[in-house]
C-alpha positions in Angstrom: 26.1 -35.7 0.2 22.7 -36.8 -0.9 21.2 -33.3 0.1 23.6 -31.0 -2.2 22.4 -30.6 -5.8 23.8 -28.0 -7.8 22.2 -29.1 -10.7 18.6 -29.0 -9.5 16.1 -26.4 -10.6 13.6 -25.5 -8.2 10.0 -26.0 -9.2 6.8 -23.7 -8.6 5.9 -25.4 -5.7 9.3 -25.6 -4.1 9.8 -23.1 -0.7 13.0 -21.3 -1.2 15.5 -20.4 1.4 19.0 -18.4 1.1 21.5 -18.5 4.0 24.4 -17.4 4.9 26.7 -20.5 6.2 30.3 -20.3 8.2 30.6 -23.6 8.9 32.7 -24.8 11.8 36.2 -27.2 11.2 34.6 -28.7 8.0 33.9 -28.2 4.3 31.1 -25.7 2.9 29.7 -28.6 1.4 29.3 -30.9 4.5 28.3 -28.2 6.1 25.2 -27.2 3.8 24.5 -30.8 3.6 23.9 -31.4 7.3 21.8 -27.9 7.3 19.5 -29.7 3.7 19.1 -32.6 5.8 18.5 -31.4 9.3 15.8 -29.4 8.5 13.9 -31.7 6.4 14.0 -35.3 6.6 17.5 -36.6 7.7 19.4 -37.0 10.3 23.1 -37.3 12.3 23.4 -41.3 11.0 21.9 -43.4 8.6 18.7 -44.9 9.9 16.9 -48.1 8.8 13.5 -46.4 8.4 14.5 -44.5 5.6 13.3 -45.5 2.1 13.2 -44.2 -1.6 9.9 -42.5 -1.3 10.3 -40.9 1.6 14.3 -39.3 -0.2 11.6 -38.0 -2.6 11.2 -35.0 0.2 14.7 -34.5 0.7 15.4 -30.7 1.1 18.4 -29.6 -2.1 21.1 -27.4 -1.5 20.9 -26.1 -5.1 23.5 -23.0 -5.2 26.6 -22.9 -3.3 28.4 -18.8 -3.9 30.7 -18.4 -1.3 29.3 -18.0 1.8 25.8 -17.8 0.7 23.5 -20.8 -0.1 20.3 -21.8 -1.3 17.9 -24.4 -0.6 14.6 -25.7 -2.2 12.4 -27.7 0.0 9.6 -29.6 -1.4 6.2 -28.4 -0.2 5.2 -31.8 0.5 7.5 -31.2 3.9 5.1 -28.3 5.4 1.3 -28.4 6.7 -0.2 -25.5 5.0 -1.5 -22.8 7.0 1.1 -23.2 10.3 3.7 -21.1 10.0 5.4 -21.7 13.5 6.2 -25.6 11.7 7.4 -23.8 8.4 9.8 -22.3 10.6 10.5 -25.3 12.8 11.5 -26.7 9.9 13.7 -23.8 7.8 14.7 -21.7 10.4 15.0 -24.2 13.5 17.7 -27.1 14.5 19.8 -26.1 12.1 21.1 -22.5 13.9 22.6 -25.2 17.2 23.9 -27.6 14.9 27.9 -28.4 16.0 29.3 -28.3 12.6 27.8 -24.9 12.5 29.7 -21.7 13.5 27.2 -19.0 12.4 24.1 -19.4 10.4 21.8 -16.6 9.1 18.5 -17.1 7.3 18.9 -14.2 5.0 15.3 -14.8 2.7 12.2 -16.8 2.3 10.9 -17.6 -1.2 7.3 -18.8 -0.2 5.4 -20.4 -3.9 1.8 -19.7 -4.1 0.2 -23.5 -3.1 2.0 -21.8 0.4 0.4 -18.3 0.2 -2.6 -19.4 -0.6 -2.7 -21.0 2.5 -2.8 -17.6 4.5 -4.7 -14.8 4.8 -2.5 -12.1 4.4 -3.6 -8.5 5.1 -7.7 -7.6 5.5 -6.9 -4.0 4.6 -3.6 -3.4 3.4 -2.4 0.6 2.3 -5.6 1.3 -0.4 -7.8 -0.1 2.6 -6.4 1.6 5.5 -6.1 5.0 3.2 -9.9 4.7 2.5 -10.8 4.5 6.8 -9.0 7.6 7.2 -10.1 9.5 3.9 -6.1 9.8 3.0 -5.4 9.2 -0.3 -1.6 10.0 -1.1 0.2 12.1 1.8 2.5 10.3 4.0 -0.2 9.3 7.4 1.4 10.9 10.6 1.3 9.1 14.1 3.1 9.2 17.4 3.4 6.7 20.3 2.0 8.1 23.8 5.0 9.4 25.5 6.3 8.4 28.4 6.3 4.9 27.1 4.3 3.8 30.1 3.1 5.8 33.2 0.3 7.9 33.0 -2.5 6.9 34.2 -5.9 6.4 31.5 -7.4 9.5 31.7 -4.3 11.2 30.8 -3.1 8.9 28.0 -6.5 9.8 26.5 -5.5 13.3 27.4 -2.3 13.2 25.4 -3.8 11.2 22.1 -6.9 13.9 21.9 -4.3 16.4 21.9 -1.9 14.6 19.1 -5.0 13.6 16.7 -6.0 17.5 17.0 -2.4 18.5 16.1 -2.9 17.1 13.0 -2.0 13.0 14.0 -3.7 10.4 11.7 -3.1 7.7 14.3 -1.7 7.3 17.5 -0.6 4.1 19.1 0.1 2.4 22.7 3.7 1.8 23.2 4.9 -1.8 23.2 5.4 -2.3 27.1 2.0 -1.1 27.7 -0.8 -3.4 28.2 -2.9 -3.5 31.5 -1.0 -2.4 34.4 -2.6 -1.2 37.9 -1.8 2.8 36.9 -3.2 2.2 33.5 -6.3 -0.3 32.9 -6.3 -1.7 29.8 -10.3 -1.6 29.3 -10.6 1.9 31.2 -7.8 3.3 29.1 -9.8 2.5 25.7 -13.3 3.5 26.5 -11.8 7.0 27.6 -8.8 7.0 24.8 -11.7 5.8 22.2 -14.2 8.6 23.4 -11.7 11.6 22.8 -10.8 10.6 19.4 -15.0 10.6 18.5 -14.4 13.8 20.3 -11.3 15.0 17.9 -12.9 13.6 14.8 -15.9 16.2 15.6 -13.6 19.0 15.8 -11.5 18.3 13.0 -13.8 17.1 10.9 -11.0 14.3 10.0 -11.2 10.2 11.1 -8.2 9.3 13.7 -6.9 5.8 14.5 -6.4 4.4 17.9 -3.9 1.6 17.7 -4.6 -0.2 21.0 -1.5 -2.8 22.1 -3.3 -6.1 23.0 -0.6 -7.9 23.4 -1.4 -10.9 26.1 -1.6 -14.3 26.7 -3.5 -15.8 23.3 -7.0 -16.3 24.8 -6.4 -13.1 26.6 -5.5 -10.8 23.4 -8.3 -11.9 21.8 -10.8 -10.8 24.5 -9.2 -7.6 24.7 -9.3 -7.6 20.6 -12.8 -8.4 21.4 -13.1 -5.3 23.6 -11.7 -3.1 21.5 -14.2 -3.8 18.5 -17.6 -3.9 21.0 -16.6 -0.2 21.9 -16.0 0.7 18.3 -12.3 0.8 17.9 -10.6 0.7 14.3 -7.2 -0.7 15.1 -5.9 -3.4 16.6 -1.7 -3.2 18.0 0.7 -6.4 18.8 3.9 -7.3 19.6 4.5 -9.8 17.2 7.9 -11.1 18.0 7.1 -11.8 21.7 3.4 -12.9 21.4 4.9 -15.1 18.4 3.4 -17.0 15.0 0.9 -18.8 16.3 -0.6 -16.4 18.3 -0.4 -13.6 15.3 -2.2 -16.3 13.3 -4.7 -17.1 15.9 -5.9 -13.0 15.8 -6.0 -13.1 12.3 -8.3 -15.8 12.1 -10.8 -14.5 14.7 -11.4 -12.0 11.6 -12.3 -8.7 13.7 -12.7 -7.0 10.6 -10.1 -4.3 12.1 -6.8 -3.4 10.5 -3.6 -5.1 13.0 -0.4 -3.3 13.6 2.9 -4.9 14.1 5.5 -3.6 16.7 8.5 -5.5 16.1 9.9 -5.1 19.5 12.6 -7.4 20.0 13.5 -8.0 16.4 16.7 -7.4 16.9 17.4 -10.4 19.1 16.9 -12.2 15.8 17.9 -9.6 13.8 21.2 -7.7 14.6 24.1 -10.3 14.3 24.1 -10.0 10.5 26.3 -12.9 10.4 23.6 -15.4 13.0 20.0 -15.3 13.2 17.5 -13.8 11.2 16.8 -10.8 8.3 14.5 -8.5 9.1 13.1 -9.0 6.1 12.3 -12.1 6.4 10.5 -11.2 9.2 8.6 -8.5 7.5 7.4 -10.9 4.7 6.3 -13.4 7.2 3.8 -11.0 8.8 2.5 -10.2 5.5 1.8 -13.3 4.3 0.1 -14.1 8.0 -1.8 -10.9 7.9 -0.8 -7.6 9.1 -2.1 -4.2 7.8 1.0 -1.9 9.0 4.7 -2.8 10.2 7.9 -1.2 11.9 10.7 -1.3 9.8 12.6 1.7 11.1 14.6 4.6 9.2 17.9 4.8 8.1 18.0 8.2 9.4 16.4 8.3 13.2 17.8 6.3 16.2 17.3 3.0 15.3 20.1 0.4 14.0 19.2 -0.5 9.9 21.1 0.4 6.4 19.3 2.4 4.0 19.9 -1.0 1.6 18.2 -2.7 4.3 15.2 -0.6 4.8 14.5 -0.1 1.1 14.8 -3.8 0.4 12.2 -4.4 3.7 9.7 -1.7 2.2 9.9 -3.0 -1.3 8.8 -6.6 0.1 5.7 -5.1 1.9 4.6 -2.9 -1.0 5.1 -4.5 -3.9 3.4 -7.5 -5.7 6.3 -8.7 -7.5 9.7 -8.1 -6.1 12.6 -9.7 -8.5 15.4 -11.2 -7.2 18.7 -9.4 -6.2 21.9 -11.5 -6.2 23.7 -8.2 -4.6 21.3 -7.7 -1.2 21.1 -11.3 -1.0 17.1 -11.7 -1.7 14.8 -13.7 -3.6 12.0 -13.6 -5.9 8.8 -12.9 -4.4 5.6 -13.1 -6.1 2.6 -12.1 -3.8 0.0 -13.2 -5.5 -3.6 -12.2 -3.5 -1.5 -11.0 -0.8 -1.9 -6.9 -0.1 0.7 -4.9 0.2 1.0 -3.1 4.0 2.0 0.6 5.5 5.7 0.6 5.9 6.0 2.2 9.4 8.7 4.3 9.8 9.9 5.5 13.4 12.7 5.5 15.9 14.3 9.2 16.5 11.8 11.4 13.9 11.5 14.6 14.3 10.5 17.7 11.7 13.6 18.1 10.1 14.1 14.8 8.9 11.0 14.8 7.3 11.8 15.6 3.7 14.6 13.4 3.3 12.7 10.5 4.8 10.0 10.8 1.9 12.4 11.5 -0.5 14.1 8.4 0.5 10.8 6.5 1.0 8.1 8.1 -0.9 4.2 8.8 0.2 3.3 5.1 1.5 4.7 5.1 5.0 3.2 6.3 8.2 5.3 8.3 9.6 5.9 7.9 13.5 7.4 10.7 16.0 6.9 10.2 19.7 9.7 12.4 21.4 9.5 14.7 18.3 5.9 15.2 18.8 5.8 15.6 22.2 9.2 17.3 22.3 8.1 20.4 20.9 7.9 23.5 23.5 4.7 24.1 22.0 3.6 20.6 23.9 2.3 17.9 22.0 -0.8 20.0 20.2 2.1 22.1 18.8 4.5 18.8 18.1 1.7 17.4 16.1 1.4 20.6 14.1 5.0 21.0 13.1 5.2 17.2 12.0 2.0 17.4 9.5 3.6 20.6 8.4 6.7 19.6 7.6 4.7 16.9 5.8 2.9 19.4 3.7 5.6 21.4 2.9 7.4 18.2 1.8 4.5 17.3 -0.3 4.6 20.7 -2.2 8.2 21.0 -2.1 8.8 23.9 -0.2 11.8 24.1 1.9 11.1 24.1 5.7 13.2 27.3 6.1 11.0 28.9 4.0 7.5 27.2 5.3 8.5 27.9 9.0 8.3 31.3 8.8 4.2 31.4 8.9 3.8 28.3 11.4 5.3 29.1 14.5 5.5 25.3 15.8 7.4 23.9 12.9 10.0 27.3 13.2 10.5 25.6 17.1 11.1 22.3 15.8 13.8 23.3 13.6 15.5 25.8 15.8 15.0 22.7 18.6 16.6 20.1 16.8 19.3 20.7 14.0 
């Protein structure tokens, strides 16, 4: 048991994990110390080249309640900057280890010789509010709907017609990228030209959140692309394009504010008794660099606890989030790091507007494909009942009551109750 510890205190340059542990046909305590050792210096049998010094980096199982454990790794163990072998490390051999039945890596606790290592976010809320001349309203966005199919000229078609509804932003889907129907360098000379076009007529600034998602060298010529024709966003699927590549756009420094899609989170995510939180997730692509990130709604179609969703937005917005023994996270002090948009979407529509900013307050973007382009009025009208039901929200008048002189916000709630 020379990685278990209970009377260690961690130190301010100690990375912090918390797991939950079922462990399978042995002790708790074996069981946490294979998972110490595994993922930092030992191994399945005692081997000759180990020595004093080197025990010095021993991960320390330093809090055994119940089910849940926590761990304090030396930062000694990681090469600052790389977060694919902070993860190789902390979130790796250890989840196909025999003597474990099920293993979830509930929290990260990253200490500041770690995050100062990163980035973090170029822009963050304050510098994505000041590109789009938004100071406190919730922004409103919507995905081009259907996910993919139309051809350029009309997914140009349908975003000129959302930012002119009253959209803020409007994004690729994830499964979009550069298929035959749908060029990927056509569709964002003619996507980028119509939201000049909008801007004009509205006299407002848009966001076109282009999905680059590729091969690495690839996504970063299309990032590339996108900033010689003067885009303002950049879109990725970070799960499935992965760390290093989310690191590797970050450092090319486009100067341009990156969106996460978290599309296939849940593979990691959804088991809440294997895998991993989506909160840890959430605070990984802060500290690498993101400017805005899915995290769903308690209240549209998406899987996620309101516990959940609060405790994810509190971790992107905050500078200082305390511990909480309860929802099983730890302290987390973000030092340089900006706080990012919490992205809300999956299922949104007019009506759920109030109660999703009364649950979540003024610092999300807001983002409604099918109830955008839902709406009988098309997806000019969809846009307008959205950003009213945000106004209304705003000054606190019922939408009952608000519907009754805007015509596409009356359709939306008559449409979906």
């Amino acid at each position: 048991m020379d990685y278990i510890d209970l009377k260690y205190k961690p130190n301010k340059d100690d990375l912090i994990c918390e797991y939950y542990i079922e462990p399978n046909n042995i002790s708790i305590k074996k069981a946490c110390n294979d998972i110490a050792a595994e993922s930092s210096i030992g191994t399945w049998t005692n081997v000759s080249t180990m020595n004093k010094k080197i025990m010095k980096l021993r991960a320390r199982v330093f809090s055994i309640n119940g089910k849940y454990i926590k761990i304090a790794y030396p930062s000694e163990l990681f090469e600052l900057g790389n977060m694919p072998e902070v993860l190789s490390s902390v979130a790796g051999n250890i989840f196909g280890m025999k003597s474990i039945k099920n293993l979830r890596l509930m929290d990260i606790e990253f200490p500041k010789k770690i995050i100062n290592s990163f980035k973090g976010p170029k822009f963050g809320i304050n510098g994505i509010r000041k590109n789009l001349g938004v100071k406190n309203r919730p922004l409103l966005g919507t995905i081009i709907k259907p996910k993919i199919g139309l051809d350029y000229k009309n997914h140009a078609r349908v975003a000129y017609e959302a930012w002119i509804g009253g959209c803020d932003v409007v994004k690729d889907d994830e499964n979009l990228s550069n298929q035959n129907f749908n060029l990927f360098k056509k569709r964002i000379v003619e996507t980028l030209r119509l939201k000049d076009k909008a801007e004009k007529e509205t006299g407002e600034k848009k966001a076109y959140l282009p999905n680059i998602t590729a091969e690495t060298s690839e996504m970063v010529k299309r990032g590339e692309f996108v900033k010689k024709n003067h885009g303002n966003y950049l879109m990725l699927d970070i799960i499935t394009l992965g760390w290093s590549s989310l690191q590797t756009v970050r450092n090319k420094e486009f100067n341009l504010p990156l969106h996460a899609h978290r599309a296939g989170h849940a593979i990691l995510t959804r088991n809440k008794k294997h895998g991993i939180s989506m909160l840890t997730i959430a605070k990984i692509a802060r500290l690498i660099g993101v400017d805005s990130l899915h995290i769903g709604t308690a209240i549209g179609k998406m899987e996620g606890s309101k516990n959940d969703i609060d405790d994810i937005e509190e971790e992107i917005e905050k500078e200082l989030v305390l511990e909480n023994k309860k929802e099983h996270f730890l302290e987390q002090k973000w030092y340089n790091i900006k706080p990012i948009f919490a992205v809300c979407s999956g299922g949104l529509h007019p009506r759920l507007v109030p109660r999703l900013i009364k649950i979540m307050g003024n610092n999300i973007i807001i983002q409604a494909g099918g109830g955008v382009h839902g709406n009988k009025y098309g997806t000019v009208g969809g846009a307008k009942a959205m950003k009213d039901a945000i106004e209304a929200s705003i000054k606190n008048i019922p939408l009952s009551e608000y519907s009754k002189n805007h015509k596409e916000l009356k359709s939306a709630l008559e449409q979906w109750k």
